[in-house]
Every structure is written in C-alpha cells, then in structure tokens.
C-alpha positions in Angstrom: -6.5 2.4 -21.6 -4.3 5.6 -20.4 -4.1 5.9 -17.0 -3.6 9.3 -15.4 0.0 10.0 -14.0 0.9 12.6 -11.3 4.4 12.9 -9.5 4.7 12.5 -6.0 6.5 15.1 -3.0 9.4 12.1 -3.4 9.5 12.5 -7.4 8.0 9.4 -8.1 5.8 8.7 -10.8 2.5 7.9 -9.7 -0.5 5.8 -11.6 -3.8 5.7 -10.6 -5.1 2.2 -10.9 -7.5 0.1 -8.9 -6.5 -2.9 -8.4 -7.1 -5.9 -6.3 -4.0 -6.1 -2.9 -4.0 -9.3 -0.8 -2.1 -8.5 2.4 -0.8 -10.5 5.5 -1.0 -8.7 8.9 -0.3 -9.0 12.4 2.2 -11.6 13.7 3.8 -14.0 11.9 1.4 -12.8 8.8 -1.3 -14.2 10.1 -4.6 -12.2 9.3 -4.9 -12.4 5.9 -7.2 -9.2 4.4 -8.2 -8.0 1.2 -8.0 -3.7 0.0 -7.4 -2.2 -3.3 -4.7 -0.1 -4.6 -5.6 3.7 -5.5 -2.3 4.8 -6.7 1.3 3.2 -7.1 4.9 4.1 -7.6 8.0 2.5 -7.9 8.3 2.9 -3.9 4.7 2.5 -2.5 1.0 2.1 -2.8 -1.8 4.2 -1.8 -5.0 1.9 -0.5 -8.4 1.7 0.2 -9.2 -1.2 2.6 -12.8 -1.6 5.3 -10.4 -1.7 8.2 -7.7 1.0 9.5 -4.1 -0.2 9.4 -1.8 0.7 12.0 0.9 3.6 11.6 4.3 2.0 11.6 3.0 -1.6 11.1 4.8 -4.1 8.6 2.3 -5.3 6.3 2.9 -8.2 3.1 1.3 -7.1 0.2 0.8 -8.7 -3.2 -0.6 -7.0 -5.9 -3.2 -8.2 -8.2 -1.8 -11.8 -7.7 -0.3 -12.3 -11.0 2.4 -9.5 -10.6 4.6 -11.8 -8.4 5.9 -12.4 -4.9 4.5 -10.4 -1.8 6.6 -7.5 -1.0 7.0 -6.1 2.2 5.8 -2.3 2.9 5.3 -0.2 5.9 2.4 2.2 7.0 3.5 5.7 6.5 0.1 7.3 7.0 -3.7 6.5 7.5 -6.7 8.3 7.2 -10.8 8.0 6.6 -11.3 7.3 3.1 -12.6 10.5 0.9 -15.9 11.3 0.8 -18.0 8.8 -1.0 -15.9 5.7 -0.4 -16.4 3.5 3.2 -13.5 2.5 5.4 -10.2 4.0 5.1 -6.9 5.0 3.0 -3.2 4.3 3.9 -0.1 4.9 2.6 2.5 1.8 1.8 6.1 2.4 1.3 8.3 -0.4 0.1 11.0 -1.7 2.6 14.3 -1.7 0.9 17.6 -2.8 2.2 18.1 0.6 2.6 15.2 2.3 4.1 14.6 -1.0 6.6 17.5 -1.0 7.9 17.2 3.1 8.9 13.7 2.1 10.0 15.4 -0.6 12.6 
C-alpha cells in the first residue's frame, strides 16, 4: 500500500499514516494516554488525540509499539481537529541534542 507523501515548510518528507501513539504526560510521565498519528517525518508527528495537549509541553511518545523506544517530542502547535473528526490535532517535534538544548 502507497502512502501519500507531501514535503513539509521544514523540507521534510512527510507520510500520511494512521497509526496507533502511546504517550506519557505530565510529571514524571505519569498520565499515560493514547492518540494516533496523522502524518510523520523524520523530525515530528502530527496527531489526533480526545484531549488537547499543552503548547510547549514535553510529551514521550512511542509509535505503534513495535517501532522501538519512546522518543521524546515537544508541542509546537494545537488546534480542534478538522471537521469530521472529535477532539483535537497537535503538532510533535522531536527533541534532539540540538534543538533541546536551544529549547532550554
């Protein structure tokens, strides 16, 4: 199965997929919640979840359970989820050595 592919403001290739995110939340990681992923790229994910996350927050995510280790992202942007679709979208981008420690 193709999936489509579109290139992101940041040049990164992006492919819509839905797949199922487990993420830890809140201090010390401890709310664990469940979204799905709408899009990826090599440097974030774009999510539908039933609860808003909060702008700036440091959120654990692991894709689809099988593709490794939780990796740690932080909310970019947030918004009501499109029409048709219930709760809400946010944007993910991946904490690297670099961008975290600009971020600090």
């Amino acid at each position: 199965m193709n999936s489509p592919k579109v290139v992101n403001a940041r040049g990164e290739e992006r492919i819509n997929v839905w797949l199922p995110v487990t993420l830890r939340v809140g201090w010390r990681g401890g709310l664990v919640a469940h979204a799905s992923t709408v899009d990826l790229s090599e440097g974030g994910i774009r999510l539908r979840a039933d609860f808003a996350l909060r702008l700036g927050q440091d959120v654990e995510a692991m894709v689809n359970e099988d593709m490794g280790d939780p990796r740690t992202y932080r909310v970019v942007w947030v918004r009501k989820s499109e029409a048709g679709y219930s709760g809400y979208e946010a944007g993910l981008e991946l904490l690297t050595q670099t961008n975290f420690a600009r971020a600090a």
